[in-house]
FIDO-501404 format. One record per residue: residue number from 1; x, y, z of N, C-alpha, C, O in turn. Coordinates in pm, whole numbers. Atoms other than C-alpha are relative to their C-alpha. Layout:
<node><n>NUM</n><n_X>X</n_X><n_Y>Y</n_Y><n_Z>Z</n_Z><ca_X>X</ca_X><ca_Y>Y</ca_Y><ca_Z>Z</ca_Z><c_X>X</c_X><c_Y>Y</c_Y><c_Z>Z</c_Z><o_X>X</o_X><o_Y>Y</o_Y><o_Z>Z</o_Z></node>
...
// end
This chain:
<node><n>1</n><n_X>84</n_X><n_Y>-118</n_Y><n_Z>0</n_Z><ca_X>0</ca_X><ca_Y>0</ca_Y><ca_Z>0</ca_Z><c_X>89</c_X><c_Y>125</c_Y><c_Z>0</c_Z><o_X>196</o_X><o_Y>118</o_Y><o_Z>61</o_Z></node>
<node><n>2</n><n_X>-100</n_X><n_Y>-106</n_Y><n_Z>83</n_Z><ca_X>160</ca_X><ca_Y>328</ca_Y><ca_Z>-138</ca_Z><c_X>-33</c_X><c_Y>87</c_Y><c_Z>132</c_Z><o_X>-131</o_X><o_Y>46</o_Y><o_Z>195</o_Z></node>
<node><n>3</n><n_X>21</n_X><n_Y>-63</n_Y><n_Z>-111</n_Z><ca_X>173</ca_X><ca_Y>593</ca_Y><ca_Z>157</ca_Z><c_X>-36</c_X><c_Y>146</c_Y><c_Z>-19</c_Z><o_X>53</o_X><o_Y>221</o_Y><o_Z>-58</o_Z></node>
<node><n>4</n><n_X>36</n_X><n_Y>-142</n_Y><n_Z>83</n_Z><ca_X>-13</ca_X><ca_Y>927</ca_Y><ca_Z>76</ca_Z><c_X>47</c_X><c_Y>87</c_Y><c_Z>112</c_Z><o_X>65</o_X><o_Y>50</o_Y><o_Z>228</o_Z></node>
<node><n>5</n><n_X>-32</n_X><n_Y>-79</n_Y><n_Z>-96</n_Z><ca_X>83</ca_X><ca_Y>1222</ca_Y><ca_Z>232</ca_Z><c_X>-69</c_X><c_Y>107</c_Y><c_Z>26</c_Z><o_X>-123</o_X><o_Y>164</o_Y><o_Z>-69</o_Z></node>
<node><n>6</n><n_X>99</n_X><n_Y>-113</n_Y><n_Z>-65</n_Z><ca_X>-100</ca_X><ca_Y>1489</ca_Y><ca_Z>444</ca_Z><c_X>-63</c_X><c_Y>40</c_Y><c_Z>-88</c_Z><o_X>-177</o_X><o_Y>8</o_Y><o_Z>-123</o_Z></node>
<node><n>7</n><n_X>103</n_X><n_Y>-123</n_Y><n_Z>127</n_Z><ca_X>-168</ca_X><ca_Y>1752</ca_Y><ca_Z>171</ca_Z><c_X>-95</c_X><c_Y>-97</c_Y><c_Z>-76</c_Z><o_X>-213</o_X><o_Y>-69</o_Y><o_Z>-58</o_Z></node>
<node><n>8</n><n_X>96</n_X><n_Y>67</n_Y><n_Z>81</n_Z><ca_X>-333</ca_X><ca_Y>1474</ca_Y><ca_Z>-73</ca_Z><c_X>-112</c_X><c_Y>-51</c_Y><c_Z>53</c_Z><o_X>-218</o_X><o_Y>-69</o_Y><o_Z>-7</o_Z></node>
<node><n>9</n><n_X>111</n_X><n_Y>50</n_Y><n_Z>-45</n_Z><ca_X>-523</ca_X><ca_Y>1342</ca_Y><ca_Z>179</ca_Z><c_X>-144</c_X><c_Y>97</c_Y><c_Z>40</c_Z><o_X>-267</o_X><o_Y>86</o_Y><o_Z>43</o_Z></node>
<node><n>10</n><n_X>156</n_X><n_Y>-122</n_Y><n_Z>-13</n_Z><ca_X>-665</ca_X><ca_Y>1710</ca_Y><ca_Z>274</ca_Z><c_X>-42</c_X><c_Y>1</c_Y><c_Z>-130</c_Z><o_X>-159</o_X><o_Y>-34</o_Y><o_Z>-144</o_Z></node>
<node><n>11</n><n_X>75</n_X><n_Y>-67</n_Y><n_Z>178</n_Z><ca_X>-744</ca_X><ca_Y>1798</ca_Y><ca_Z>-97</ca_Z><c_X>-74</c_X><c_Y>-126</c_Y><c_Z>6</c_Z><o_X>-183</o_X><o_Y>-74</o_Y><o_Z>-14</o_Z></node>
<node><n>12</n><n_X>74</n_X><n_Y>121</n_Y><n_Z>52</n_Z><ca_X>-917</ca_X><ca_Y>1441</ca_Y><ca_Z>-133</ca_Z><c_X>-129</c_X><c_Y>25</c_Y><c_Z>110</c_Z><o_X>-248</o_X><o_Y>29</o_Y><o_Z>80</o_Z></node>
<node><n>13</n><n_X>153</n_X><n_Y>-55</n_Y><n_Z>-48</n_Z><ca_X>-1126</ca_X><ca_Y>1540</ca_Y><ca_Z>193</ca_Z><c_X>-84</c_X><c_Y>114</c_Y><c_Z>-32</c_Z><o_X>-204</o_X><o_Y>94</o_Y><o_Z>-12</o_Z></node>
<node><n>14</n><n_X>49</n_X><n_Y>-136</n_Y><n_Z>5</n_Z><ca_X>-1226</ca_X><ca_Y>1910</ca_Y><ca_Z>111</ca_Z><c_X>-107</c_X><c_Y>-51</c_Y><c_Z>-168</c_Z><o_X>-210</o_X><o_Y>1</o_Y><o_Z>-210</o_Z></node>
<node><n>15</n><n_X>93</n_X><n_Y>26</n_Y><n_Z>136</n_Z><ca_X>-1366</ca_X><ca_Y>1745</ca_Y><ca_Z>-236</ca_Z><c_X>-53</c_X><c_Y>73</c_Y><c_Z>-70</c_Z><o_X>13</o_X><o_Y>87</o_Y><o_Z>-172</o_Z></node>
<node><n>16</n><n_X>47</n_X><n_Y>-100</n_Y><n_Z>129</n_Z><ca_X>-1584</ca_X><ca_Y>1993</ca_Y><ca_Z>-436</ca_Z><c_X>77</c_X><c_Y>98</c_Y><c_Z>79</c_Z><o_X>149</o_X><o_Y>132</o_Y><o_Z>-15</o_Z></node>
<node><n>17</n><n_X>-14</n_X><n_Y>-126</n_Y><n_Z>-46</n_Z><ca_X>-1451</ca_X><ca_Y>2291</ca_Y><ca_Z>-209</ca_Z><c_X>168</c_X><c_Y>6</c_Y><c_Z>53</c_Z><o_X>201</o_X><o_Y>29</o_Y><o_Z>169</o_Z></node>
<node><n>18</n><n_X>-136</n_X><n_Y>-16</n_Y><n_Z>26</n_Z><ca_X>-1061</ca_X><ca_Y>2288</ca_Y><ca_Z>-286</ca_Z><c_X>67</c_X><c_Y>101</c_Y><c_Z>3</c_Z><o_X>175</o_X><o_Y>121</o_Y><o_Z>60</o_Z></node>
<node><n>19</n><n_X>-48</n_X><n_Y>-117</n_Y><n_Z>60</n_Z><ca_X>-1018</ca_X><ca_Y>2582</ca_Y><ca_Z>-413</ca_Z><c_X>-42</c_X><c_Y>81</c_Y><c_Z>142</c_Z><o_X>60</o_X><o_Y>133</o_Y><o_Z>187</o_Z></node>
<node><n>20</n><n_X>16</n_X><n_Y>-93</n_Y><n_Z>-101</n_Z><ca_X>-1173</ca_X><ca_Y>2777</ca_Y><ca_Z>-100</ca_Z><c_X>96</c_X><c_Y>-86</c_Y><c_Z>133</c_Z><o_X>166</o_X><o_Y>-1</o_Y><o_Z>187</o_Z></node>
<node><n>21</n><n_X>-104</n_X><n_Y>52</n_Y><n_Z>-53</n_Z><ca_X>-959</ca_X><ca_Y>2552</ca_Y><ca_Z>126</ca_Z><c_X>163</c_X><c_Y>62</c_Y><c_Z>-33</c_Z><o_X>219</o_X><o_Y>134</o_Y><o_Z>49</o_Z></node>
<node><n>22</n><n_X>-92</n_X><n_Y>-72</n_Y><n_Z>65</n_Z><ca_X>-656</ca_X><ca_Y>2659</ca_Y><ca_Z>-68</ca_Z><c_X>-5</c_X><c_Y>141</c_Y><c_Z>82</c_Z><o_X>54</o_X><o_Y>176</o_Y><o_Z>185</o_Z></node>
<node><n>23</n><n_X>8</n_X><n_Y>-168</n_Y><n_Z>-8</n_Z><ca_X>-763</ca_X><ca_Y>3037</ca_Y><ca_Z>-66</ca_Z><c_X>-2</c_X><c_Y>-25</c_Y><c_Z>153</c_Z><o_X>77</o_X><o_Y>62</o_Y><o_Z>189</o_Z></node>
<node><n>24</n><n_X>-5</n_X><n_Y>-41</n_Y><n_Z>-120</n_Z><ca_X>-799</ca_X><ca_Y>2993</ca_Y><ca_Z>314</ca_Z><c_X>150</c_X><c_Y>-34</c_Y><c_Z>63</c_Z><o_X>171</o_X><o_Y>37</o_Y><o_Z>161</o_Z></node>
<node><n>25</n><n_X>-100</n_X><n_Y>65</n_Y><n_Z>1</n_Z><ca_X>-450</ca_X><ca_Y>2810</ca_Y><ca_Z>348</ca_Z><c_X>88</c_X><c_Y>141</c_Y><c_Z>-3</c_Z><o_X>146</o_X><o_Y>212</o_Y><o_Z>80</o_Z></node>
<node><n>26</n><n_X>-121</n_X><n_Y>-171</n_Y><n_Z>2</n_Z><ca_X>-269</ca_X><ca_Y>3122</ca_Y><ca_Z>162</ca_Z><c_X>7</c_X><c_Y>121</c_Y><c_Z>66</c_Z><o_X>107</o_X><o_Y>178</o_Y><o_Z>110</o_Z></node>
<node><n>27</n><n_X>66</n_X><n_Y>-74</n_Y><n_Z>-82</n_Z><ca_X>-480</ca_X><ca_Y>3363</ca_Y><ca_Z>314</ca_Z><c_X>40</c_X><c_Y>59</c_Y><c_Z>174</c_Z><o_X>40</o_X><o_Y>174</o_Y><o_Z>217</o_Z></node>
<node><n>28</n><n_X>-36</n_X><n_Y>50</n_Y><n_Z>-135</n_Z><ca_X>-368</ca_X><ca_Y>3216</ca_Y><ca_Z>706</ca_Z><c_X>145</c_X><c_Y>47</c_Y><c_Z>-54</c_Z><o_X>198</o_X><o_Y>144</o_Y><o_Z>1</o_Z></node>
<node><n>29</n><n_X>-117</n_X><n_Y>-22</n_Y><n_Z>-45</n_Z><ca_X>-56</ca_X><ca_Y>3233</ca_Y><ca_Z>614</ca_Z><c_X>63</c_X><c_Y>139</c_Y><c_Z>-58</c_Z><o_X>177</o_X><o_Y>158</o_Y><o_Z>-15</o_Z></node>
<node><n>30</n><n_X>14</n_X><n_Y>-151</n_Y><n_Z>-2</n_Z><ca_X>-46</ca_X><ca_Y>3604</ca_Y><ca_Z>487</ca_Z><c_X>-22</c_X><c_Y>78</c_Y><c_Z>112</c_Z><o_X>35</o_X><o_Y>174</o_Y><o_Z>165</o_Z></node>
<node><n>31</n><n_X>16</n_X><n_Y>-75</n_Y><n_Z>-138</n_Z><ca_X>-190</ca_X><ca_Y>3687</ca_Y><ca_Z>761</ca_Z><c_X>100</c_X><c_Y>-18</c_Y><c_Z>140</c_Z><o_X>92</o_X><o_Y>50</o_Y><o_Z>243</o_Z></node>
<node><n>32</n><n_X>-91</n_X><n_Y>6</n_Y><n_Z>-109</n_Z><ca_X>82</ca_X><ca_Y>3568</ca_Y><ca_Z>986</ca_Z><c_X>124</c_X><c_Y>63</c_Y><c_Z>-32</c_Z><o_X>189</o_X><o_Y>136</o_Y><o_Z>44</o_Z></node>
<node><n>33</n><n_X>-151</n_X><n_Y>-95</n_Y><n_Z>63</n_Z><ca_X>389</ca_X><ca_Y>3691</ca_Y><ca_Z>766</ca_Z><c_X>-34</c_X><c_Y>117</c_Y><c_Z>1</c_Z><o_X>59</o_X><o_Y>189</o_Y><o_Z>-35</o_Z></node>
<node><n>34</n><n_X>48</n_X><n_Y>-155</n_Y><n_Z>10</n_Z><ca_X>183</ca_X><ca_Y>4037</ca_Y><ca_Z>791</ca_Z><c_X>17</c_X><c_Y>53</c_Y><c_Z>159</c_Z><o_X>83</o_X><o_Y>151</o_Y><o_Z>197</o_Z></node>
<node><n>35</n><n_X>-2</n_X><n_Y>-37</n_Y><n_Z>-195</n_Z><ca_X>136</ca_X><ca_Y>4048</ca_Y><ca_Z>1214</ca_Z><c_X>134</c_X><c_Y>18</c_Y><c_Z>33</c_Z><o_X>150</o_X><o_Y>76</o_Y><o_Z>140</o_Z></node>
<node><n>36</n><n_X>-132</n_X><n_Y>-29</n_Y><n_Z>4</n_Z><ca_X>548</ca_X><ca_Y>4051</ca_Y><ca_Z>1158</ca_Z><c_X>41</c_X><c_Y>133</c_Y><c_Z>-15</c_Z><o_X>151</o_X><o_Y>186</o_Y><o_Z>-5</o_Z></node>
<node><n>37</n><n_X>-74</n_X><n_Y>-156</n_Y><n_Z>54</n_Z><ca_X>558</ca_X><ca_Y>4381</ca_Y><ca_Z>1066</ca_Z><c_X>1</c_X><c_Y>124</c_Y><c_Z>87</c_Z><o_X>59</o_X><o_Y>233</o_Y><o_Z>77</o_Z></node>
<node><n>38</n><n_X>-13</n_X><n_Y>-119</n_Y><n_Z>-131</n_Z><ca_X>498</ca_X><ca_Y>4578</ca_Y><ca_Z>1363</ca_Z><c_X>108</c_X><c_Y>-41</c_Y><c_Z>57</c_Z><o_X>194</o_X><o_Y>46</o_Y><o_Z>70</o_Z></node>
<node><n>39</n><n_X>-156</n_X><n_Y>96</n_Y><n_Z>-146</n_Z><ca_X>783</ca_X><ca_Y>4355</ca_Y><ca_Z>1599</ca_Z><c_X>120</c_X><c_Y>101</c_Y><c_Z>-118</c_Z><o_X>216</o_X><o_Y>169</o_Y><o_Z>-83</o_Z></node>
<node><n>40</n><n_X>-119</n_X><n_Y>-20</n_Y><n_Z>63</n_Z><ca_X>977</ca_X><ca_Y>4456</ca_Y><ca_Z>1296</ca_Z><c_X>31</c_X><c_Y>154</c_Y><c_Z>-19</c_Z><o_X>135</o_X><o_Y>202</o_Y><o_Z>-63</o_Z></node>
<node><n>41</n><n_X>-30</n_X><n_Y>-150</n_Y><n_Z>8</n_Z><ca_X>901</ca_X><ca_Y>4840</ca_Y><ca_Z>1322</ca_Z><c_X>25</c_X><c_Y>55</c_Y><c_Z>114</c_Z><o_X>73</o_X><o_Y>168</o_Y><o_Z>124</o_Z></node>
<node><n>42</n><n_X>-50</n_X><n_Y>-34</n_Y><n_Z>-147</n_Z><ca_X>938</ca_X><ca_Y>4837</ca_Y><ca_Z>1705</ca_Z><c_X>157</c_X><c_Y>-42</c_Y><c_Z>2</c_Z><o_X>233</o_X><o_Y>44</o_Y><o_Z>46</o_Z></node>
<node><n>43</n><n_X>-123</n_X><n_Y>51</n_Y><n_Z>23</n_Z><ca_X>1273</ca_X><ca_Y>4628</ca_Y><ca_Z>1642</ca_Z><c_X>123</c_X><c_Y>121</c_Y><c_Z>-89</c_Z><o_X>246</o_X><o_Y>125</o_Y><o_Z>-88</o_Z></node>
<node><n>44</n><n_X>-93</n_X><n_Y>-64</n_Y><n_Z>68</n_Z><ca_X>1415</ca_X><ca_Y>4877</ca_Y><ca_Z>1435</ca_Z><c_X>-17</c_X><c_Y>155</c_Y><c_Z>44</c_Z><o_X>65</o_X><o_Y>238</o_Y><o_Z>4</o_Z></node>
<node><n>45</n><n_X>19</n_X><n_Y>-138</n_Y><n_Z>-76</n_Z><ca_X>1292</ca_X><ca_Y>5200</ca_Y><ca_Z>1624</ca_Z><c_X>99</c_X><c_Y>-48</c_Y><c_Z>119</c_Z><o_X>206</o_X><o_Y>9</o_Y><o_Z>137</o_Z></node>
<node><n>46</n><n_X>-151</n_X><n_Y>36</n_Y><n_Z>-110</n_Z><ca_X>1501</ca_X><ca_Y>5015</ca_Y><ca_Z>1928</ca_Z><c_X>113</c_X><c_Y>18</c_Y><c_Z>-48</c_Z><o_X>178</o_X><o_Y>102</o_Y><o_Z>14</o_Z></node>
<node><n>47</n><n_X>-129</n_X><n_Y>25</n_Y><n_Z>39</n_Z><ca_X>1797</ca_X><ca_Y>4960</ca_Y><ca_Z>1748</ca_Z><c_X>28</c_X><c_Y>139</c_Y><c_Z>-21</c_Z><o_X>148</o_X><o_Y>159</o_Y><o_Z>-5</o_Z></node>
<node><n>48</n><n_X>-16</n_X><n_Y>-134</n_Y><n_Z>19</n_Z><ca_X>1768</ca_X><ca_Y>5351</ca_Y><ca_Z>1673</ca_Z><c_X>39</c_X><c_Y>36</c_Y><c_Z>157</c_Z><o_X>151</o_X><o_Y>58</o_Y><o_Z>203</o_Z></node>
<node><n>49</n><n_X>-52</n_X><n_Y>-88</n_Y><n_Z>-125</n_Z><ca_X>1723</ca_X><ca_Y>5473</ca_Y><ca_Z>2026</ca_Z><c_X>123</c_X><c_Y>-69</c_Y><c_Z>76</c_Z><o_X>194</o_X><o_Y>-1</o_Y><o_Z>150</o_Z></node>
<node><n>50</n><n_X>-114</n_X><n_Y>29</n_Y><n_Z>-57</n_Z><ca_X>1990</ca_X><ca_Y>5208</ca_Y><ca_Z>2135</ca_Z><c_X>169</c_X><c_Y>60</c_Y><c_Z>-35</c_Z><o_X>276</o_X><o_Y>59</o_Y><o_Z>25</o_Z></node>
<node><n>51</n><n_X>-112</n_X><n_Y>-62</n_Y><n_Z>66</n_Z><ca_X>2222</ca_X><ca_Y>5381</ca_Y><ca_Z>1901</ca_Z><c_X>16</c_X><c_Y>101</c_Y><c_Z>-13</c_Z><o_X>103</o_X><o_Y>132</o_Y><o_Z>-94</o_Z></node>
<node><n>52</n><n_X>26</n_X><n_Y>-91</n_Y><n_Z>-85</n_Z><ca_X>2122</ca_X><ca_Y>5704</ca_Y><ca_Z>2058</ca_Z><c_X>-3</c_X><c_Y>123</c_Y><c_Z>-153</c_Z><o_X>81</o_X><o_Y>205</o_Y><o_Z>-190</o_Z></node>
<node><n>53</n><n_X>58</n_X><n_Y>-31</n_Y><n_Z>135</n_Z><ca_X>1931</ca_X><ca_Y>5823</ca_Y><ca_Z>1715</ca_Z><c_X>-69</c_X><c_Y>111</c_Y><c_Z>74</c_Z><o_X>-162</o_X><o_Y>74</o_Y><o_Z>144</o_Z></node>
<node><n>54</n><n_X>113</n_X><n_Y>-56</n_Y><n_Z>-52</n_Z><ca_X>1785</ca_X><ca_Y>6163</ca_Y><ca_Z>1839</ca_Z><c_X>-90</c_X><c_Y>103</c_Y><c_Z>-81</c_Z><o_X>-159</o_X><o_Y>202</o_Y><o_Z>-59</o_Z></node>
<node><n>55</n><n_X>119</n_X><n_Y>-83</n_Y><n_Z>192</n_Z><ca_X>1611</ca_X><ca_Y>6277</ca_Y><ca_Z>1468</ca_Z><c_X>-182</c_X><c_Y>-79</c_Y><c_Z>76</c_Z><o_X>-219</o_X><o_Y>-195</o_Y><o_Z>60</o_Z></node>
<node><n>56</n><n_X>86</n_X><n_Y>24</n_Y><n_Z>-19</n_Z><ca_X>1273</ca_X><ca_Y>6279</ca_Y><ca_Z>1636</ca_Z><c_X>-132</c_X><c_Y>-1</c_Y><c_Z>-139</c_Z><o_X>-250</o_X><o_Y>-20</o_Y><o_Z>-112</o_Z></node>
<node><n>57</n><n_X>61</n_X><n_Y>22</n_Y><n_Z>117</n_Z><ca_X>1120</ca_X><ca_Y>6276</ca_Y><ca_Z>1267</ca_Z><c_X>39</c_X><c_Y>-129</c_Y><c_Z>-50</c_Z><o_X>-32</o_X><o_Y>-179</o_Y><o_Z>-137</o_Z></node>
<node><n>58</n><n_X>-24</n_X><n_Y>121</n_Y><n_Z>56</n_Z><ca_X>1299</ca_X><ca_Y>5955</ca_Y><ca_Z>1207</ca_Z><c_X>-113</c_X><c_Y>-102</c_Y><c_Z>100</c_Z><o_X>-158</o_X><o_Y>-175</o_Y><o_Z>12</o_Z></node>
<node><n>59</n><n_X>72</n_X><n_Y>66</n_Y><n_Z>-86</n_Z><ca_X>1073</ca_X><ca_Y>5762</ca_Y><ca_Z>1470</ca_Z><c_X>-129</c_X><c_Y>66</c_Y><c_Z>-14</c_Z><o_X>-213</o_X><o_Y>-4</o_Y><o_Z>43</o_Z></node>
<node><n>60</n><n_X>134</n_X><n_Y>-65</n_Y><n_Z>47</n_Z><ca_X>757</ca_X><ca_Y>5998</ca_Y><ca_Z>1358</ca_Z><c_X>-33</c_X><c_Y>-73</c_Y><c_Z>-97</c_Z><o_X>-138</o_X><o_Y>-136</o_Y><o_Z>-104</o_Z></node>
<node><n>61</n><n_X>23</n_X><n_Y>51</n_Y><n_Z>163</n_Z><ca_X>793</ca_X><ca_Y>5878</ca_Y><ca_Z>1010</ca_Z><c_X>-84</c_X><c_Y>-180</c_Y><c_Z>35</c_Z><o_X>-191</o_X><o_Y>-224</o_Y><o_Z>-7</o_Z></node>
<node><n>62</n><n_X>83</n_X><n_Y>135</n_Y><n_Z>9</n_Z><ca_X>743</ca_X><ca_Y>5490</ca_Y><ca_Z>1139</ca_Z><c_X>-136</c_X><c_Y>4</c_Y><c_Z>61</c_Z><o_X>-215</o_X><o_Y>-89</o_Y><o_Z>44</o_Z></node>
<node><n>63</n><n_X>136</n_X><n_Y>18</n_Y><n_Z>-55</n_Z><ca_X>448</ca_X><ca_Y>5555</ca_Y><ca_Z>1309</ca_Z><c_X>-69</c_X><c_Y>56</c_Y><c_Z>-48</c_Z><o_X>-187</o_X><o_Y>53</o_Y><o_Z>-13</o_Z></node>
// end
C-alpha cells in the first residue's frame, strides 16, 4: 500500500470545495507573515534609540 501524504489526503477530503480551502490556506498564512511587521518596526525604532538616534522625525515617520 503506497503511503499518501498529508496535503493529498486534505485535498481528497475538502472534495468539491478545494479551491476555498486553498484560498484559506494562503490567506492564514499572509496573515501571519503580515502580524510581523509591527515587531519589525518596534525592532528597528530600538535599534535607533539604542544607538542614541535623536532625529525625532525619524521615529515619527514609522508611526
Amino acid at each position: 500500500m503506497k503511503h499518501r501524504s498529508t496535503f493529498s489526503w486534505l485535498l481528497e477530503f475538502t472534495g468539491r470545495k478545494k479551491s476555498n480551502f486553498i484560498w484559506s490556506v494562503i490567506l492564514a498564512v499572509l496573515g501571519v507573515a503580515t502580524s510581523f511587521i509591527p515587531y519589525m518596526i518596534i525592532a528597528d525604532i530600538v535599534k535607533n534609540l539604542l544607538s542614541q538616534n535623536s532625529d525625532w522625525n525619524y521615529y515619527l515617520k514609522k508611526v
